[in-house]
mmJSON file of the N, C-alpha and C atoms, coordinates in Angstrom:
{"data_MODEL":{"atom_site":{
"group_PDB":["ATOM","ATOM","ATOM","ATOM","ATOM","ATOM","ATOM","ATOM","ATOM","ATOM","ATOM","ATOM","ATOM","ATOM","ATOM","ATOM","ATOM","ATOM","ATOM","ATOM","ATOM","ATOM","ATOM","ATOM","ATOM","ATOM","ATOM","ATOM","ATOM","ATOM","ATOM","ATOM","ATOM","ATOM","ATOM","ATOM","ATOM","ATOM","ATOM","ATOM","ATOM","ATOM","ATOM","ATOM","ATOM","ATOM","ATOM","ATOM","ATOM","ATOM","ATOM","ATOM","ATOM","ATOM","ATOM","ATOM","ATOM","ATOM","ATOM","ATOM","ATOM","ATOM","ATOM","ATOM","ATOM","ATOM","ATOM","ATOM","ATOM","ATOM","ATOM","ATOM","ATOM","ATOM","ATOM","ATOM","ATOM","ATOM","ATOM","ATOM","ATOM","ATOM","ATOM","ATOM","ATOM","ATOM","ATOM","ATOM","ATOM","ATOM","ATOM","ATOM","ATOM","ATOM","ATOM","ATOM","ATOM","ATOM","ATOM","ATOM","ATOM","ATOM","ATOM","ATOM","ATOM","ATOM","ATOM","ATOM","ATOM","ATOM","ATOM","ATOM","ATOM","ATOM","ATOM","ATOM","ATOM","ATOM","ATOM","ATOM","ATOM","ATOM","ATOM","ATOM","ATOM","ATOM","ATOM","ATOM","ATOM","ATOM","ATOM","ATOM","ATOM","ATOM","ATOM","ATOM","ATOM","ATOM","ATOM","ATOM","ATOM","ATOM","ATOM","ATOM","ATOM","ATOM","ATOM","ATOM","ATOM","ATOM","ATOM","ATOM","ATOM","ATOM","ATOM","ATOM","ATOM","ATOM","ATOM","ATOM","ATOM","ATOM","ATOM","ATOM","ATOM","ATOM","ATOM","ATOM","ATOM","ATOM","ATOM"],
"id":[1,2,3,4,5,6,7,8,9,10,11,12,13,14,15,16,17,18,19,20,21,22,23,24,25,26,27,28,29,30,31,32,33,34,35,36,37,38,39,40,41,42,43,44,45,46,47,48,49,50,51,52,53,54,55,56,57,58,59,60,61,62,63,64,65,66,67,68,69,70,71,72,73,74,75,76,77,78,79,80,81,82,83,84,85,86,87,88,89,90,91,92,93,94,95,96,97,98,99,100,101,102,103,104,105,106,107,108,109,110,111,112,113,114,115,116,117,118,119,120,121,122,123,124,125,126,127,128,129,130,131,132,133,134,135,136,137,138,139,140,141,142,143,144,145,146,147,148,149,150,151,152,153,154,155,156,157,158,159,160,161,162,163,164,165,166,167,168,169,170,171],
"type_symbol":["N","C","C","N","C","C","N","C","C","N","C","C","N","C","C","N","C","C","N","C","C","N","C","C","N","C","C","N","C","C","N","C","C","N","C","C","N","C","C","N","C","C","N","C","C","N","C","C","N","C","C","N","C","C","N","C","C","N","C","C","N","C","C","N","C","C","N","C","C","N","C","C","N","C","C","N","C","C","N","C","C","N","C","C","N","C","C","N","C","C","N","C","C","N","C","C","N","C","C","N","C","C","N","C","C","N","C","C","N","C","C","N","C","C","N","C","C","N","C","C","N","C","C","N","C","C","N","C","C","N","C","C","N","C","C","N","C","C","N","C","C","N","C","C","N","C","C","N","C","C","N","C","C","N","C","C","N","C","C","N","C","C","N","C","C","N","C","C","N","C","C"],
"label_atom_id":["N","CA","C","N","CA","C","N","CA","C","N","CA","C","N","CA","C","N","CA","C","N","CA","C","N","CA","C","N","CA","C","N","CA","C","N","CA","C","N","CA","C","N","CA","C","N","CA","C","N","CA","C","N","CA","C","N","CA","C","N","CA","C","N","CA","C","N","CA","C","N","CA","C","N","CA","C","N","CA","C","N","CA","C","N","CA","C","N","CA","C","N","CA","C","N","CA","C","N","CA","C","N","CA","C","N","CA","C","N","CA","C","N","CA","C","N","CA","C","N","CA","C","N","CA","C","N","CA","C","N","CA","C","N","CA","C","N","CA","C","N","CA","C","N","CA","C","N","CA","C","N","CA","C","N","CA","C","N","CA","C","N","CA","C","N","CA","C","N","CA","C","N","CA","C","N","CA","C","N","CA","C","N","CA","C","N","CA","C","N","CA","C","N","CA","C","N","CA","C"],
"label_alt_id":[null,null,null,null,null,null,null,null,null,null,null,null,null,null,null,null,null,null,null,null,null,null,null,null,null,null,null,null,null,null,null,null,null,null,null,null,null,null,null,null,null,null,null,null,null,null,null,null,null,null,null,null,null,null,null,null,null,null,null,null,null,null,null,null,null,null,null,null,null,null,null,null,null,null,null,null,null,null,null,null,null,null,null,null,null,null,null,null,null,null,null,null,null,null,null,null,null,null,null,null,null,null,null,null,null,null,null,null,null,null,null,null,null,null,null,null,null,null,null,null,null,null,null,null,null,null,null,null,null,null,null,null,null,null,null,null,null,null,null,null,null,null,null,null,null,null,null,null,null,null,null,null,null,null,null,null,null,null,null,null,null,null,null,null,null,null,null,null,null,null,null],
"label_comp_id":["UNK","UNK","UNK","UNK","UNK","UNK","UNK","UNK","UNK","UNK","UNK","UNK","UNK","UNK","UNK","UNK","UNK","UNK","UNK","UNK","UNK","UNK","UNK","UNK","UNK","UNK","UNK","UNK","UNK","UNK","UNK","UNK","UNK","UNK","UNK","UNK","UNK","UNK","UNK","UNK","UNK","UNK","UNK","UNK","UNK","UNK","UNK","UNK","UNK","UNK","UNK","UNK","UNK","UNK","UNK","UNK","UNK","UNK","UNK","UNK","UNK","UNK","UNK","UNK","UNK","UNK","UNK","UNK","UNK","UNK","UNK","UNK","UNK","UNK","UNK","UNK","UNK","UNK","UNK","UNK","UNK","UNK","UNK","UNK","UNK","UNK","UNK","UNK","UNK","UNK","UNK","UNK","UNK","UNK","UNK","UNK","UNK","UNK","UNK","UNK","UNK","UNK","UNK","UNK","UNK","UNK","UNK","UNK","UNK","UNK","UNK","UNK","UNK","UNK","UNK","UNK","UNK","UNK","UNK","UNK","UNK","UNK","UNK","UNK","UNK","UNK","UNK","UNK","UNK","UNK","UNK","UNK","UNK","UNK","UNK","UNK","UNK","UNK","UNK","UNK","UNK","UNK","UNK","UNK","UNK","UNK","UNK","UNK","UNK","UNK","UNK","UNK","UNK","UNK","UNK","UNK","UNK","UNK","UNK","UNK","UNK","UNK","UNK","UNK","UNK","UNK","UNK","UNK","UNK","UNK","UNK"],
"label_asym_id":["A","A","A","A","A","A","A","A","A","A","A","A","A","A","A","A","A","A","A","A","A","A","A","A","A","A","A","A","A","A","A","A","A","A","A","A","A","A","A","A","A","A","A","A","A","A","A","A","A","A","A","A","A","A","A","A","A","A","A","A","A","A","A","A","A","A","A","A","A","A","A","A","A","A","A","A","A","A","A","A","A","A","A","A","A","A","A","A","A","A","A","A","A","A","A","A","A","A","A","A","A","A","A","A","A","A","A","A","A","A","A","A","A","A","A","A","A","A","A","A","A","A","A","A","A","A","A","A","A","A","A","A","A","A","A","A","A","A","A","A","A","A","A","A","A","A","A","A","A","A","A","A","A","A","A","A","A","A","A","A","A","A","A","A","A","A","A","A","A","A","A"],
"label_entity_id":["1","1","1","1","1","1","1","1","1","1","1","1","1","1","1","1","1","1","1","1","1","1","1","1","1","1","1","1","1","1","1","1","1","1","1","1","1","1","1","1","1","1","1","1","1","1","1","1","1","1","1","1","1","1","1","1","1","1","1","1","1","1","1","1","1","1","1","1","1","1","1","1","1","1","1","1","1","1","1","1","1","1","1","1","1","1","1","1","1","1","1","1","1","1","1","1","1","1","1","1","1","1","1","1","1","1","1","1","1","1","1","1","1","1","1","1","1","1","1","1","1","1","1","1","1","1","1","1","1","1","1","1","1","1","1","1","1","1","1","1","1","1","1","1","1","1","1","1","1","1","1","1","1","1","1","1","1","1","1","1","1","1","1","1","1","1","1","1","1","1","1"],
"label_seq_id":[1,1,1,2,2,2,3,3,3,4,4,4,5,5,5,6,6,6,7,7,7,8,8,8,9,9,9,10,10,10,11,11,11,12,12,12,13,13,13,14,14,14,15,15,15,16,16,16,17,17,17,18,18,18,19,19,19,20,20,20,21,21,21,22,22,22,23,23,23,24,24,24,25,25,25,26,26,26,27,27,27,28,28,28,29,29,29,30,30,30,31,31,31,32,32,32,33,33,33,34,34,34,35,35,35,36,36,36,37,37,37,38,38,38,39,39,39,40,40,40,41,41,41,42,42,42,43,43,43,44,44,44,45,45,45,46,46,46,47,47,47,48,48,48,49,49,49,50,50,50,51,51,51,52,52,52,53,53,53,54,54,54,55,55,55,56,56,56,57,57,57],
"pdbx_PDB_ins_code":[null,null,null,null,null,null,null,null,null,null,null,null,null,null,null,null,null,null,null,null,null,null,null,null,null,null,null,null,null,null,null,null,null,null,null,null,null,null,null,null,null,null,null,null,null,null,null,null,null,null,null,null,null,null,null,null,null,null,null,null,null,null,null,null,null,null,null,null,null,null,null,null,null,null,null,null,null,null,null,null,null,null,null,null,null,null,null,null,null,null,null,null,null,null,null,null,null,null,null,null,null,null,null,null,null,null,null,null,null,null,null,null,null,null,null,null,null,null,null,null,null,null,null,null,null,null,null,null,null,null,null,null,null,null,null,null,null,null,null,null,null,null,null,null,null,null,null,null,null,null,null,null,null,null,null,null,null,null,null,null,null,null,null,null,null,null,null,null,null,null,null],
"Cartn_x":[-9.447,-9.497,-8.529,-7.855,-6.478,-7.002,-6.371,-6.598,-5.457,-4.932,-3.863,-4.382,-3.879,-3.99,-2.461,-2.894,-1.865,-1.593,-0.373,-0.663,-0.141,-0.131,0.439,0.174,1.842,1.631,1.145,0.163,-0.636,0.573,0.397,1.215,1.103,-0.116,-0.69,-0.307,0.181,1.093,0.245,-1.259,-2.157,-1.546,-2.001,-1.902,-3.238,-3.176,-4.513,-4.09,-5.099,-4.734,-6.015,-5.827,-6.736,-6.784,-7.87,-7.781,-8.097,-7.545,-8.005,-9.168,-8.967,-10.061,-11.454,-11.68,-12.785,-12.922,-13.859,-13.761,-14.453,-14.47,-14.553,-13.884,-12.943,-12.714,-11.682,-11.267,-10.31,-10.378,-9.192,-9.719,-8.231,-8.387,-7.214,-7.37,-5.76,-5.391,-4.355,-3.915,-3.02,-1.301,-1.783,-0.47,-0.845,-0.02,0.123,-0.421,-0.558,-1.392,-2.866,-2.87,-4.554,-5.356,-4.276,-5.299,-5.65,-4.51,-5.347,-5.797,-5.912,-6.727,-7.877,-8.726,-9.841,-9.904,-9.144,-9.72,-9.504,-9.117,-9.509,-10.992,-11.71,-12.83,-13.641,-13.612,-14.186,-14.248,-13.156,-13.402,-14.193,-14.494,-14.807,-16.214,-16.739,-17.992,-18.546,-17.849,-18.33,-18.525,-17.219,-17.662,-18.678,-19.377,-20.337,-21.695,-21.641,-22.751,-23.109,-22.1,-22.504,-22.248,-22.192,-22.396,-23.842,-24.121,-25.454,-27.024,-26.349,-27.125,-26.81,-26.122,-25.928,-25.187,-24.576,-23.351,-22.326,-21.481,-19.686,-19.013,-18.518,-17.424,-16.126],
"Cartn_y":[13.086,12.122,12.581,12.121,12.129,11.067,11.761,10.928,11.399,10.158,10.331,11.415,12.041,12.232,12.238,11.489,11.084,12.268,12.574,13.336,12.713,13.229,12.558,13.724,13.58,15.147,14.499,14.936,13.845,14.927,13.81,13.8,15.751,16.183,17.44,18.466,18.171,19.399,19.339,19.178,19.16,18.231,18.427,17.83,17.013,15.487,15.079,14.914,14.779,15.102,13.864,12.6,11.783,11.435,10.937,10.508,9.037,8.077,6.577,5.662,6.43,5.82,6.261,7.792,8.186,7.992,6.592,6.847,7.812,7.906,9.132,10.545,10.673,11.908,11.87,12.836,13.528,14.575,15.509,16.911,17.104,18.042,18.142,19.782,20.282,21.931,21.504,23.327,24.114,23.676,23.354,23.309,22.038,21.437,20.349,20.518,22.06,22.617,22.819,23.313,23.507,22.834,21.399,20.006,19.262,19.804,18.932,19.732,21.238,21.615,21.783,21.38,21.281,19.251,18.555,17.163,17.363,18.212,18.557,18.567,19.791,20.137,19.438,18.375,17.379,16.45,16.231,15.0,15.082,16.502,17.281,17.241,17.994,17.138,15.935,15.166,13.946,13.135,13.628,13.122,13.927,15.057,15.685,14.987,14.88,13.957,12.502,11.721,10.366,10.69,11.599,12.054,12.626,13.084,13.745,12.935,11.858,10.286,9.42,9.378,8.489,7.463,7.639,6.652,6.697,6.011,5.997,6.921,7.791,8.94,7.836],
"Cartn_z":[29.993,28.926,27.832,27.498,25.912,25.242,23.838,23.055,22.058,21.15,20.594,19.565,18.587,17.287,15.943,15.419,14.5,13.016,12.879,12.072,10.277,9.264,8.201,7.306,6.534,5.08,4.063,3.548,2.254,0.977,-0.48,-1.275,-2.249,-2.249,-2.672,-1.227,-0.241,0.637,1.819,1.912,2.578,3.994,5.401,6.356,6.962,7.284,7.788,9.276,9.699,11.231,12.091,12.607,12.873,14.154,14.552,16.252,15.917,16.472,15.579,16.754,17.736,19.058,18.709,17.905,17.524,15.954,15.392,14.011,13.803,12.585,11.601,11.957,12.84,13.399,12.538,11.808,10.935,10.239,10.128,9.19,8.459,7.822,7.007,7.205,7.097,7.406,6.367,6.07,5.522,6.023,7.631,8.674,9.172,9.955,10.592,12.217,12.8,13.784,13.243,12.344,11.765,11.615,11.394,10.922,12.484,13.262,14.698,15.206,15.521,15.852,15.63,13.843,13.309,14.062,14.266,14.558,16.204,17.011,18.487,18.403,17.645,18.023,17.139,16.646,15.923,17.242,17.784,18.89,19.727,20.249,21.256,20.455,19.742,19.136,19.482,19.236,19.047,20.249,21.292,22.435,23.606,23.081,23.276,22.905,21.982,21.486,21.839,22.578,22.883,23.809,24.948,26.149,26.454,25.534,25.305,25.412,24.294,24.132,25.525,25.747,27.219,26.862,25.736,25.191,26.441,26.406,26.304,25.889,26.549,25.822,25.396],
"occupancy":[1.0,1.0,1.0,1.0,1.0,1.0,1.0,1.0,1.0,1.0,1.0,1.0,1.0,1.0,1.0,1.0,1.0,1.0,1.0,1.0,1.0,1.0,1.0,1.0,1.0,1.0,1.0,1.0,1.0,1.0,1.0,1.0,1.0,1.0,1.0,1.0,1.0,1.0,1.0,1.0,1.0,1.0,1.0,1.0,1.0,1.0,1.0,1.0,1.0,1.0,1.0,1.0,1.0,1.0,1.0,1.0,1.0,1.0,1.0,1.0,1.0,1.0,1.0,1.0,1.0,1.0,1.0,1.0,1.0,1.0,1.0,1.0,1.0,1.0,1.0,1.0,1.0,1.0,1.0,1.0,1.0,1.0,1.0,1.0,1.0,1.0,1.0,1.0,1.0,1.0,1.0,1.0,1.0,1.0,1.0,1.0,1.0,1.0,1.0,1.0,1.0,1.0,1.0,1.0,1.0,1.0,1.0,1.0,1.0,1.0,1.0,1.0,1.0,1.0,1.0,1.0,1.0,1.0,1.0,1.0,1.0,1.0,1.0,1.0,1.0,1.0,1.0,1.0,1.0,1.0,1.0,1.0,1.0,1.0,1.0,1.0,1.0,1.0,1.0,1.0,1.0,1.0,1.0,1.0,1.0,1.0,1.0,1.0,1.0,1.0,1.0,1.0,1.0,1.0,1.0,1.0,1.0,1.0,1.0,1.0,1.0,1.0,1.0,1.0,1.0,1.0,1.0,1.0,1.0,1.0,1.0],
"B_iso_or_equiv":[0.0,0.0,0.0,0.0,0.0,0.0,0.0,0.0,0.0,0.0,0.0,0.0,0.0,0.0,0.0,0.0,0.0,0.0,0.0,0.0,0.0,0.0,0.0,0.0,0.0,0.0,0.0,0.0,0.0,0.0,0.0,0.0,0.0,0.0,0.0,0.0,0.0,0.0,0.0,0.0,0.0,0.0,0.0,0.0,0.0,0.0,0.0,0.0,0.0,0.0,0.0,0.0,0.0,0.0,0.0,0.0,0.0,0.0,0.0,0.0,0.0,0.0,0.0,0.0,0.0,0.0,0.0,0.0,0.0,0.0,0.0,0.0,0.0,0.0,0.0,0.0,0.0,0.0,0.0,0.0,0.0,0.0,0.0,0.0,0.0,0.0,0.0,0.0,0.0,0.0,0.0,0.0,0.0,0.0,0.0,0.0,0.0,0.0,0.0,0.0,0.0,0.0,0.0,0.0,0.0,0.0,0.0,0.0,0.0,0.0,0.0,0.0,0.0,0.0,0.0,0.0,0.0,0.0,0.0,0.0,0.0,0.0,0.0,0.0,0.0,0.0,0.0,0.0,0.0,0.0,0.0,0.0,0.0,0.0,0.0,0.0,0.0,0.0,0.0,0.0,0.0,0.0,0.0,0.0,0.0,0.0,0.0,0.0,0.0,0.0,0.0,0.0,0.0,0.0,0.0,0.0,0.0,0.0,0.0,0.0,0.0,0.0,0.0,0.0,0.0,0.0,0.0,0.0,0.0,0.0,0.0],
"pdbx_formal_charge":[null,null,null,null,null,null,null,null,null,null,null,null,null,null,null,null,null,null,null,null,null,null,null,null,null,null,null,null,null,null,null,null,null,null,null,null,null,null,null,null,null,null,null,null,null,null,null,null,null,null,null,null,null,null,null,null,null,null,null,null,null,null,null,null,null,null,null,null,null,null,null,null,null,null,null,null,null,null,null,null,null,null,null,null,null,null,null,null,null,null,null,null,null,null,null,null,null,null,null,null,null,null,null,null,null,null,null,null,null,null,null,null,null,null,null,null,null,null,null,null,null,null,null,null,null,null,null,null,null,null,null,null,null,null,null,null,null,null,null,null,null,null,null,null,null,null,null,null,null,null,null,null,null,null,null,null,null,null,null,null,null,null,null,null,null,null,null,null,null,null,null],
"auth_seq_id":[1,1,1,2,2,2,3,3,3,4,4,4,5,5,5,6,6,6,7,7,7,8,8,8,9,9,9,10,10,10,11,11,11,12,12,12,13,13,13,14,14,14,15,15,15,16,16,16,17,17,17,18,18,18,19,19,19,20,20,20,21,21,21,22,22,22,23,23,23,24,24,24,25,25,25,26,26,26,27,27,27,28,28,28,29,29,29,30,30,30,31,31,31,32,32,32,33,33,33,34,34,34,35,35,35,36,36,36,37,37,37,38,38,38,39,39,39,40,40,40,41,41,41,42,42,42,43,43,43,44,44,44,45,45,45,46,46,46,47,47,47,48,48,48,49,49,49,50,50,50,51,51,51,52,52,52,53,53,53,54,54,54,55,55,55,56,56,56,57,57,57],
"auth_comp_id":["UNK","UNK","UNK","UNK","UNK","UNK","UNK","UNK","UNK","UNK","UNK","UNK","UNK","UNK","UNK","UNK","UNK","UNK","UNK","UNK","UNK","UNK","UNK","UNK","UNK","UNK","UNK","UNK","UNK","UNK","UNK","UNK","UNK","UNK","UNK","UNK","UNK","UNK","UNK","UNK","UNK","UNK","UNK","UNK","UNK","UNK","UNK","UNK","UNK","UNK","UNK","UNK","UNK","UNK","UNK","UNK","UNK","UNK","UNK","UNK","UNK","UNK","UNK","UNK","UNK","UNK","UNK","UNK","UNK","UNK","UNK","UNK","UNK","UNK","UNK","UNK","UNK","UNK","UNK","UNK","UNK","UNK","UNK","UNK","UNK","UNK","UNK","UNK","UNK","UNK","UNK","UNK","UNK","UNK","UNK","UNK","UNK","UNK","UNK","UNK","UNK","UNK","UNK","UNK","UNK","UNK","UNK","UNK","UNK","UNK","UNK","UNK","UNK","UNK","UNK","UNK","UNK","UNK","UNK","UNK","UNK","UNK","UNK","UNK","UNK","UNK","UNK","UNK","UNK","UNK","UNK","UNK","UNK","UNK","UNK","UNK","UNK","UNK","UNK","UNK","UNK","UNK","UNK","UNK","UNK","UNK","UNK","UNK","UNK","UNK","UNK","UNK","UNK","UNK","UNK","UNK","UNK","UNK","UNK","UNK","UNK","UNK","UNK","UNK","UNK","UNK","UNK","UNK","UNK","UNK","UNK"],
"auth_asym_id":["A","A","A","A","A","A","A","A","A","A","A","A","A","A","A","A","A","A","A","A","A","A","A","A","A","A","A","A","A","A","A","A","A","A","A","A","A","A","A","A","A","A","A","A","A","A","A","A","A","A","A","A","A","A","A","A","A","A","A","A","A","A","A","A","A","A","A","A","A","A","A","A","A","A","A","A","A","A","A","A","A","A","A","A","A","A","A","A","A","A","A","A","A","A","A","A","A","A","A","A","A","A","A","A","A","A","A","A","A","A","A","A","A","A","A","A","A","A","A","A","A","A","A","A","A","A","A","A","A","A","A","A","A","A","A","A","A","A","A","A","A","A","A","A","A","A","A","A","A","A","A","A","A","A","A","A","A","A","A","A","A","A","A","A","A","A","A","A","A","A","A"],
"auth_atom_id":["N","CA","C","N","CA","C","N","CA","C","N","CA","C","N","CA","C","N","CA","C","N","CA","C","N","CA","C","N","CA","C","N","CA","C","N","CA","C","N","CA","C","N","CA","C","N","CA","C","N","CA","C","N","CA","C","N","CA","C","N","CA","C","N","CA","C","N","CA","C","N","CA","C","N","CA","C","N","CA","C","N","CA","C","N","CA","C","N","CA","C","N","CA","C","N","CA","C","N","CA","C","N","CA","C","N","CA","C","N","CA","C","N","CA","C","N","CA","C","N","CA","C","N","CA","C","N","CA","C","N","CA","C","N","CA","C","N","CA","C","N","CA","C","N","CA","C","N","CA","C","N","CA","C","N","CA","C","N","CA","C","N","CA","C","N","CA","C","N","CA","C","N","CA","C","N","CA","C","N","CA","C","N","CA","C","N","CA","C","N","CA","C","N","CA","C","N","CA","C"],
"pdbx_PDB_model_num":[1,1,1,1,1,1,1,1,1,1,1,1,1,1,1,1,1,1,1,1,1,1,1,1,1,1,1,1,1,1,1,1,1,1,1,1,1,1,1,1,1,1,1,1,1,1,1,1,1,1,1,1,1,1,1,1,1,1,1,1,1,1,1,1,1,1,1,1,1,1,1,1,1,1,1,1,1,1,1,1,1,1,1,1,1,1,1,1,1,1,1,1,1,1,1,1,1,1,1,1,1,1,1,1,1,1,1,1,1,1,1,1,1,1,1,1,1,1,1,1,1,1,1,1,1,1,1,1,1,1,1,1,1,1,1,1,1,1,1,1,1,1,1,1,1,1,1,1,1,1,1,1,1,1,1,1,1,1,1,1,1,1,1,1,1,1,1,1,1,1,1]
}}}
């Protein structure tokens, strides 16, 4: 399973880092690697959890 993640440099230097198939999945890092690797294991969460429930990954 892939999933995109989009990245964007916010205006204060900060990086957000989003998956747009999973709402609410987003994190913000130092680096432009830090921020998707904190919204990797956010996704990975999340599609743990409605796997868990018997959702739809």
């Amino acid at each position: 399973m892939k999933f995109l993640v989009e990245i964007e440099k916010e205006e204060d230097g900060r990086w957000l880092a989003e998956v747009p198939e999973l709402p609410g999945v987003m994190a913000y890092g130092k680096t432009s690697a830090a921020a998707v690797g904190k919204a990797q294991l956010l996704a990975l969460r999340v599609i743990a959890e409605r796997i868990e429930h018997g959702e739809e990954a």
